[in-house]
Structures are given as C-alpha cells and as structure tokens.
C-alpha positions as CSV (number, residue, x, y, z in Angstrom):
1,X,91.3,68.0,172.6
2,X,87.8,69.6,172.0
3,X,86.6,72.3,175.1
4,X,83.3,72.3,176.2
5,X,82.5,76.2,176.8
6,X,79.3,78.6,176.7
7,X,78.3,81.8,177.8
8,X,77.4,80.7,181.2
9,X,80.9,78.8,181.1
10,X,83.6,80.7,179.6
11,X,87.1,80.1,179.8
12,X,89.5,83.3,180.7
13,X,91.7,84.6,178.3
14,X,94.5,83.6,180.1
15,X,93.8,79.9,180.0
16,X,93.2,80.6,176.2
17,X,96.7,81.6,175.5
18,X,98.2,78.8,177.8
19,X,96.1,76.3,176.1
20,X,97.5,77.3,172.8
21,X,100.8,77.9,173.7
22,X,100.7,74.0,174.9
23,X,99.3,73.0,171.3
24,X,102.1,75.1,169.8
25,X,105.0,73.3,172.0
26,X,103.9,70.1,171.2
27,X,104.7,71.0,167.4
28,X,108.5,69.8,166.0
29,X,111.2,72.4,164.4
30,X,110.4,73.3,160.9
31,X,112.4,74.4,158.1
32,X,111.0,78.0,156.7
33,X,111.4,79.8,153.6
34,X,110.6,83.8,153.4
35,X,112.4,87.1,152.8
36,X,113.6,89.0,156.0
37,X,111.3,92.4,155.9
38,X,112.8,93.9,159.3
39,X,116.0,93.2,161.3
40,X,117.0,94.4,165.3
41,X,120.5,94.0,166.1
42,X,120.9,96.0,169.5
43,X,124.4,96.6,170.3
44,X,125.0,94.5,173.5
45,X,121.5,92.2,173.1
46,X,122.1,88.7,173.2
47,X,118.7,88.5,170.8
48,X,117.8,89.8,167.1
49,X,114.8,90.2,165.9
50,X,113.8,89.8,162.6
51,X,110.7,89.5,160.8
52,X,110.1,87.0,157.7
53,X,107.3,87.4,155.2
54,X,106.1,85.5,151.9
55,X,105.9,88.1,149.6
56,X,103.4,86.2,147.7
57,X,100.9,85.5,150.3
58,X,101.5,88.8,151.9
59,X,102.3,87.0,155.2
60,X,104.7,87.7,158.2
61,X,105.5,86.3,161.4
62,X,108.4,87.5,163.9
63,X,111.7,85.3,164.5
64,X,113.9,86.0,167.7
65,X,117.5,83.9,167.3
66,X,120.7,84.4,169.5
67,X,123.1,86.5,168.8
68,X,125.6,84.0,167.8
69,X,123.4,82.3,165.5
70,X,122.9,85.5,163.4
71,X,126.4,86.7,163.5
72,X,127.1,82.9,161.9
73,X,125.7,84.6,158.4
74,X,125.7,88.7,159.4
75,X,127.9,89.2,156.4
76,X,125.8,87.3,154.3
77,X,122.4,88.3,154.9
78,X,120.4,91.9,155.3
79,X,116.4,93.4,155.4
80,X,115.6,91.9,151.8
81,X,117.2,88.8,151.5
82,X,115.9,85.9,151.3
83,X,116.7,82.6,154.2
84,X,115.3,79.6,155.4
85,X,115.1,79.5,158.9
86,X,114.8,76.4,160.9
87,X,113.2,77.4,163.7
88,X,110.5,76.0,166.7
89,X,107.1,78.1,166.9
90,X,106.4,79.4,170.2
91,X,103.5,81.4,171.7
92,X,104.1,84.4,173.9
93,X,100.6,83.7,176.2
94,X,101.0,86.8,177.9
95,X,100.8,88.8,174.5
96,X,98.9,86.1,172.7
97,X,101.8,86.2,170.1
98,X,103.1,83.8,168.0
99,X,106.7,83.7,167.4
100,X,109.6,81.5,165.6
101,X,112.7,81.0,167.7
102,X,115.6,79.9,165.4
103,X,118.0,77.8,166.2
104,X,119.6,77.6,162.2
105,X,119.5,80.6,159.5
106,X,121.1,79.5,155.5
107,X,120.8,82.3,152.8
108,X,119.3,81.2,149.8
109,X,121.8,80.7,146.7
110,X,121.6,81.8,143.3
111,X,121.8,78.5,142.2
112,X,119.0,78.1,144.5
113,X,117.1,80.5,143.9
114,X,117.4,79.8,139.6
115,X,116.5,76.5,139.8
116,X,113.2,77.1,141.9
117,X,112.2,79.9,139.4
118,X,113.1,77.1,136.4
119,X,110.5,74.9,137.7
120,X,108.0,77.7,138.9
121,X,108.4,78.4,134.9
122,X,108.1,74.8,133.6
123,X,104.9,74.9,135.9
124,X,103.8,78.0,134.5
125,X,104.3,76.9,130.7
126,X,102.7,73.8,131.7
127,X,99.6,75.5,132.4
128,X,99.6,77.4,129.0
129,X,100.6,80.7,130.7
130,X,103.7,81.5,127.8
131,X,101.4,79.9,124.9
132,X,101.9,82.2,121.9
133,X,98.5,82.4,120.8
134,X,97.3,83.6,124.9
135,X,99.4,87.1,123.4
136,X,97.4,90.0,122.1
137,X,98.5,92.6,119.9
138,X,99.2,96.5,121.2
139,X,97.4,98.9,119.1
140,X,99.3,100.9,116.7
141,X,98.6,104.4,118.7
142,X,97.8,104.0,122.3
143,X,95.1,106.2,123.3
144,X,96.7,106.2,127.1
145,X,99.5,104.0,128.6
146,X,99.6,102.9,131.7
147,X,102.9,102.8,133.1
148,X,104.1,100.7,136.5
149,X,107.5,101.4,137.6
150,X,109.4,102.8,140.8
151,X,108.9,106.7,141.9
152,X,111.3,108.9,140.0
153,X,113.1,106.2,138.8
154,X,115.7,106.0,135.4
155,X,113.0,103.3,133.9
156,X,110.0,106.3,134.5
157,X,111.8,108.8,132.5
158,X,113.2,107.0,130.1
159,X,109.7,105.6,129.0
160,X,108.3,109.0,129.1
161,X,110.9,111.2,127.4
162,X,111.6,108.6,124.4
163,X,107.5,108.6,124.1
164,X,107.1,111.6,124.4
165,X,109.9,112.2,122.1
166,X,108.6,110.0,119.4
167,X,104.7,110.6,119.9
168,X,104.6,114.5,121.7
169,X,101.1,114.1,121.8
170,X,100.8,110.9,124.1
171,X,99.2,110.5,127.7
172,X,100.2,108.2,130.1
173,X,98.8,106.9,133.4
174,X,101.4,106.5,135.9
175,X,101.5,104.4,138.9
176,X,104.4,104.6,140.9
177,X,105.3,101.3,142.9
178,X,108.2,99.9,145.1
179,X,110.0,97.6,142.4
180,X,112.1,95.4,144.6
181,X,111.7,94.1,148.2
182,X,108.9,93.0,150.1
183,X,106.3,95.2,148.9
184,X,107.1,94.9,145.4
185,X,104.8,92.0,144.5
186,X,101.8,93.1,146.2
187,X,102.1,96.8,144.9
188,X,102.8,95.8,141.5
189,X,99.9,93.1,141.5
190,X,97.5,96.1,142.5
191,X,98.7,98.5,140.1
192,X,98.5,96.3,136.9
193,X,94.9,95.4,138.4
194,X,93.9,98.9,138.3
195,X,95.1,99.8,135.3
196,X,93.5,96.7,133.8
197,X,90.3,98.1,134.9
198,X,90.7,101.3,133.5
199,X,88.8,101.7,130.2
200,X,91.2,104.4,128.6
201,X,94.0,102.3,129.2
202,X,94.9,100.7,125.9
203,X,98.7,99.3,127.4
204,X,100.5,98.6,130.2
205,X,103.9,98.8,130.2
206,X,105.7,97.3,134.0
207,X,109.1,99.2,133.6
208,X,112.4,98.7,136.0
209,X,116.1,99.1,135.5
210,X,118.5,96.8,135.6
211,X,119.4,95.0,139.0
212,X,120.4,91.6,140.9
213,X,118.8,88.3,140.7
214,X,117.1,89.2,143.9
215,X,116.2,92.7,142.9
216,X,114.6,91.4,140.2
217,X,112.5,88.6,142.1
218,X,109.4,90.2,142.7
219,X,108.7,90.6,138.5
220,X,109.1,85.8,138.4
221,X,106.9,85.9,141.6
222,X,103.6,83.6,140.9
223,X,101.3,86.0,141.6
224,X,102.5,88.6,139.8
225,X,102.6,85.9,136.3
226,X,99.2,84.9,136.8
227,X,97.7,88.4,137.4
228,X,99.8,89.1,134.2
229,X,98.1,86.5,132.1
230,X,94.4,87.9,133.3
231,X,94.7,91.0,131.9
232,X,92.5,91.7,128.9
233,X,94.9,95.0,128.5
234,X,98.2,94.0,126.4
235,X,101.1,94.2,128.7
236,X,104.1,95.1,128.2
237,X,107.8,93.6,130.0
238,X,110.5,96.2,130.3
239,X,112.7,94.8,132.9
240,X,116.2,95.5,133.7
241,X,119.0,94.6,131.0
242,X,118.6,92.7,127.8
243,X,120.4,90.1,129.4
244,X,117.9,89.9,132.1
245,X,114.6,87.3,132.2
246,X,112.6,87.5,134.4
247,X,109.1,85.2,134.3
248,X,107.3,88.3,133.7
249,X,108.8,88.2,130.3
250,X,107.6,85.1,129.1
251,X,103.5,85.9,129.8
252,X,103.7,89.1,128.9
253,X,102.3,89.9,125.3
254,X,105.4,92.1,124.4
255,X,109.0,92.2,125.6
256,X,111.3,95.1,125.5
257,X,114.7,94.8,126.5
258,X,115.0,97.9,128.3
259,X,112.1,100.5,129.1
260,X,113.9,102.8,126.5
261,X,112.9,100.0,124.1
262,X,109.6,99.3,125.7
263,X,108.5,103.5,124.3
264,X,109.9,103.0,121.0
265,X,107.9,99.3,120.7
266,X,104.7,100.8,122.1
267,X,104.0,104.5,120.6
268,X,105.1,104.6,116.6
269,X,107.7,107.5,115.7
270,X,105.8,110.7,114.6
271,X,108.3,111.9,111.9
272,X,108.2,108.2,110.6
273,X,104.7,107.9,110.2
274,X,104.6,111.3,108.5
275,X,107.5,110.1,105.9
276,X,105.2,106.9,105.6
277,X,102.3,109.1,104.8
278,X,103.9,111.6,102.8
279,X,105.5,108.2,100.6
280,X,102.0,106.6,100.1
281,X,100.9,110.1,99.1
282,X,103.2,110.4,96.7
283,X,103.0,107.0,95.4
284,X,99.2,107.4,95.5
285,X,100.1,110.5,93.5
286,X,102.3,108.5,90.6
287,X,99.5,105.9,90.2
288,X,96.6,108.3,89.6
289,X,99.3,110.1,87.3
290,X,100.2,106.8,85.0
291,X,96.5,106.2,85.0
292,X,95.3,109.7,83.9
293,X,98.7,109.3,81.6
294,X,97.5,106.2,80.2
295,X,94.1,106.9,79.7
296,X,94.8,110.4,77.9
297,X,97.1,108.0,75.3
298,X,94.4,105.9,75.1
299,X,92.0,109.0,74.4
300,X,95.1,110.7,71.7
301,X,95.3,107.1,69.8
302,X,91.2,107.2,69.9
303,X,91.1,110.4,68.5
304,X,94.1,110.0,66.0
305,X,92.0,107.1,64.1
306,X,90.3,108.3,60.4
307,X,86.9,107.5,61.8
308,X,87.3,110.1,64.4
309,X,89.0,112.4,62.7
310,X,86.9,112.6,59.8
311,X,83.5,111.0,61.4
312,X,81.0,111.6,58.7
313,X,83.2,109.6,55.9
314,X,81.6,106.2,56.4
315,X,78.1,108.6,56.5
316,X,79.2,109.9,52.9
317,X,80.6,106.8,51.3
318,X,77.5,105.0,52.6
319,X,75.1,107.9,51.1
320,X,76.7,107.2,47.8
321,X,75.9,103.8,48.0
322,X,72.6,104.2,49.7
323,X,71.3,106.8,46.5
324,X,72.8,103.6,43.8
325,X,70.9,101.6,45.5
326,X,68.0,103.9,45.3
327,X,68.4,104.4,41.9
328,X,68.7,100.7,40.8
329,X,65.8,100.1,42.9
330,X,63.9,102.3,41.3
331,X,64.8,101.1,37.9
332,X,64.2,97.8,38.5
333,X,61.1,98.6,40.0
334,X,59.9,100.8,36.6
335,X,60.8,97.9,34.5
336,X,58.4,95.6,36.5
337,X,55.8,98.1,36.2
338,X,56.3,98.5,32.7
339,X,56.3,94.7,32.0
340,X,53.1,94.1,34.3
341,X,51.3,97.0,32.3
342,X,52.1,95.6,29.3
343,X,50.9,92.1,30.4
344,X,47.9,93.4,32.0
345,X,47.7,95.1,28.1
346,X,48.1,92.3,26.0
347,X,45.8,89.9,28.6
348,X,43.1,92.8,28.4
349,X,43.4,92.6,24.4
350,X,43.1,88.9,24.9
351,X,39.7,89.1,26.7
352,X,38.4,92.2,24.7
353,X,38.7,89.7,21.2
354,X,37.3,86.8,23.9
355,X,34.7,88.5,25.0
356,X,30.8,87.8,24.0
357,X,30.7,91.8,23.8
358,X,33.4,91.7,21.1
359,X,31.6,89.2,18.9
360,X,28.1,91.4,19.5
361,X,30.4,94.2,17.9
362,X,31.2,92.3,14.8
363,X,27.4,92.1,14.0
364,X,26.6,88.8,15.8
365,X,23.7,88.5,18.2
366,X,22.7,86.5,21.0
367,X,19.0,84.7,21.5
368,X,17.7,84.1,24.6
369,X,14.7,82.7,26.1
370,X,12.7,84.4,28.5
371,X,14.2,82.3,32.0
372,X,17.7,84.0,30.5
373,X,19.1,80.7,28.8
374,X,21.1,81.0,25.5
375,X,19.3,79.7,22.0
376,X,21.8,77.2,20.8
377,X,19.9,75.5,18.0
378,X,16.6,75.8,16.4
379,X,14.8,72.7,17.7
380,X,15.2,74.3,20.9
381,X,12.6,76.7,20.1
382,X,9.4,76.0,19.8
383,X,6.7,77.7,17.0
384,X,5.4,81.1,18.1
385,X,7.9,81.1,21.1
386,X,8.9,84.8,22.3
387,X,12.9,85.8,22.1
388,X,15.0,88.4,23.3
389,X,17.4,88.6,21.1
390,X,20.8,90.9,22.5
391,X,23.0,92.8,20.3
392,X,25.9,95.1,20.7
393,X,23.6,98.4,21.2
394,X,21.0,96.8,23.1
395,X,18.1,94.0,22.9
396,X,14.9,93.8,21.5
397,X,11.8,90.8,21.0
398,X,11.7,88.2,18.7
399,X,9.1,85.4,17.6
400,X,10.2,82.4,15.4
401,X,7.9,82.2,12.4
402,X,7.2,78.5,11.6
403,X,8.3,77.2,8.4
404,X,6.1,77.9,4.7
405,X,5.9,74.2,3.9
C-alpha cells in the first residue's frame, strides 16, 4: 500500500527494510534461470552460497540452499554452469539485502540448452539478422585488424603468426577478453564496440579455440548477435572447430572454421599476390609483344607492296601520260587555230569583195547628197543640186548639169 512520508515525517530505515521484506514474503516461489558465477561450500556449514547472474543483462543476485539440496547435483554442477533454481526471494532487513533461498537446483541439459539457442536463432533470422545481403565484404588488404580473443591464447597466436606469416607487413589491434564464463559476453560486446569505433580498423576478427557447448555459449548470447549485426566494420567468426556453430557464425559477414583459417581468409598471401603480379606482367608483357609483332608484319607486308617499294612509278607512268596528253592537246588545239584563221581568212576575203570600199576600188563612185543620203537614181536630184560624190582616194563636189534639149 502507498506511504504517506515527508521531510517533517520520515520513516526510519529500519521500518524501510521491514516494510519491504513484508512485500517480498508475500511473493510465491519462482523458477530461475542464470549461470552460477561464485560458489561457498564450507566444510561443516549446513548452507552454500552461490551467486547466479544473466550474463546478458549483466545481473546477479545471491542464493543460500542447504547443504543437502546442493549435494543432490554437487557432481553435476560447478562456478560456470548454468541451473534453474527454484527458489523463494527473501530480504535480509538488517542488511537491506535481497536474497534467493532455494529449495530445488536442476542443471541445464544440452538438449536444453540446443533447443533454446534453435529458437533464439529462428528469432534472430526472423528479424533479418543472417540475411545474406546485411553481409559486407572484407577488403582485400586490411590496413589494421582488430582482433578479440582470450589473453595468450592458442586462437591469438595462431591468427597472428599465420598473418603475419602470409602478410609480414600487417598490424593488428588486439583486445584481449575472457572467452568463456560470465564475463565473456559483456567483455566481448565491449571489445567489438571499440574496435567498431576505431577508424583504422578495417576488420574484426572474434577468435577462440575449440571448447564445450557451454564454453562456447557466450559467442550464441543475444547481445553479443545483435551488437554483431551493428557493426559497420566487417566481422569476422573464428570460433572453436569446424564442427562447431555457434550464432555468432550466422551474423557475421565471414566465417572461418578455425582462427588459423580466419588469417589466411582475411590478409591475402604475399608470395601469391607477387606470382599473381609477376603472371599479369608477363602476360601483359606477351600482349604488347603479339601487338608490336603484329603491327611490325603489318608494317613488312606495307612496305613489301610495288607502290612502296618503288613509290614514284605511278608518278612516272602518269607523267608519260600526262605529256601525251599535253601533246594531243596541243595539237588539237593548233588545228582549231589553224581552221579559225583560215575562216576568219576566207570570211575577211568575203567582206573585202562585199565591201562598198572594194567596189570604190574597181572605179565605181558613190553620190551623195549634202544630209549624207546615197543618190540612187537621177530623178532624185534636182537641176543645179550640189553632190559629193566619194571615190576610192577620197571625195570631191559635183553639180548635175540639166539636160541640152
């Protein structure tokens, strides 16, 4: 029920905690799922302790049982495993602590634990978290890799040494990170985050060896996935075996079976790349060759034909034709001439013997009056009238002398 309180009115811690612990007794058992993080088995206690957390939530809260209830699955169970724990809360008031007291502790199968991970992943793919296209490609030389995996582990060095091996040149960022257990997720989650954010970064490679189901739980954990699938950097899944699956697998945008794999798939081999540089060379080298090979054939045949061997042929058997030409045009032409002069001879006779001047040369003589007009007949001129009569030396006056009679 609701408390009505101020700062004149307070209520005392102590009433606090009582009040709460009487909410938390009126709650039921409940079944609980996590992985035990710490267990206290004092020899001679009738209590253990143990603590249970959700990796994923990065949540804990403490569990007291009797000694006989443990001991039911001791052999079964360890710091790691995962249980489910029916237990009642309680609330320590002096402490202000709450607790879980179980009555009931079950390990959690394989079977179990397979079939929750199968539906996590139908879940997952439901979302679009596995779809194909969501994968980007890794650059074909890494300018840095980043590199998650466990602190001196077999996965670290045999990502380094076969990149190295194949790529000498190659950097790496490192982050070293627990890879199994109950600080796996959250360390892992961080690391991949950081390396995300880092712009020299080009791919991330999350490396472990081989292991159980349950060691390789954190790398199917939800968070882990969806952190994963945020990343704008490529990432890389090098997990365990090539047996092994783990949901980290599917979003990733590469999968190596091993880390040893994961180096060879993410930095190219140096001595290959030079082969493949040295082949294109060469067979950049034969092309240019059967070009300039070709071309010089086409140049020899060229060359080899009579108009370039003897070039000024056409120019001489053209000349020849060229001064024929001349000649005959110069013939015909003469012959024109010759005709026209002769025509312009025999036309010019024709006009000389037509010509009034050629009839004044015979002796004949032309009378005109004095306006200019010609005397064609004698009774056109009247008694006494003045003449010029015009010969072939000249002109002189005339008179008409009437008739005696």
């Amino acid at each position: 029920m609701a408390l009505t309180t101020s700062a004149e009115t307070p209520l005392p811690v102590g009433e606090v905690s009582r009040m709460i612990g009487g909410w938390i007794d009126r709650l039921g058992a409940v079944w609980v799922e996590g992985q035990i993080t710490q267990l206290s088995r004092r020899p001679g206690a009738g209590v253990v302790f143990l603590t249970l957390r959700d990796p994923s939530h990065d949540v804990s809260v403490g569990v007291t049982c009797y000694r006989q209830v443990f001991d039911a699955v001791a052999d079964l169970v360890s710091e790691g495993a995962r249980v489910v724990v029916h237990a009642k809360p309680e609330w320590y008031a002096p402490r202000g602590q709450l607790s879980l007291r179980a009555a009931e502790i079950k390990p959690v199968g394989i079977g179990e634990l397979l079939a929750r991970l199968e539906q996590l992943k139908r879940y997952l793919a439901a979302e679009g978290l596995f779809a194909p296209e969501r994968k980007k490609r890794l650059p074909f030389l890494p300018r840095r890799i980043g590199l998650v995996c466990g602190r001196a582990s077999a996965a670290e060095r045999d990502v380094l040494e076969n990149a190295r091996r194949r790529w000498p040149a190659v950097a790496f960022e490192v982050r070293n990170v627990a890879v199994q257990g109950v600080k796996a997720v959250p360390q892992v989650v961080q690391a991949v985050r950081e390396l995300d954010a880092d712009e020299d970064v080009d791919v991330i490679v999350v490396a472990r060896g081989g292991g159980s189901v349950e060691d390789l739980l954190p790398f199917s954990d939800e968070q882990l996935v969806r952190a994963v699938a945020d990343c704008r950097t490529p990432v890389v899944s090098a997990i365990g075996h090539e047996p092994d699956s783990p949901l980290l697998d599917l979003v990733a945008d590469l999968r190596a079976s091993t880390p040893t794999d994961a180096a060879k798939k993410v930095v190219p081999d140096v001595g290959e790349e030079l082969e493949r540089v040295r082949g294109l060379r060469d067979r950049a080298l034969r092309t240019v060759q059967g070009l300039l090979d070709r071309e010089e054939r086409g140049l020899a045949h060229a060359l080899a034909r009579p108009v370039m061997e003897q070039p000024l042929r056409m120019v001489e058997v053209r000349e020849d034709e060229v001064s024929a030409l001349l000649a005959r045009s110069r013939r015909v032409l003469g012959h024109l001439l010759d005709r026209a002069d002769s025509e312009l001879s025999h036309t010019r006779a024709r006009v000389r013997a037509l010509s009034p001047a050629a009839t004044l040369d015979r002796g004949y003589a032309v009378l005109q009056r004095a306006d200019g007009t010609v005397v064609r007949s004698p009774g056109e001129v009247a008694g006494d009238e003045e003449l010029r009569a015009r010969v072939a030396e000249g002109e002189f006056a005339v008179r008409r002398v009437a008739d005696p009679g």
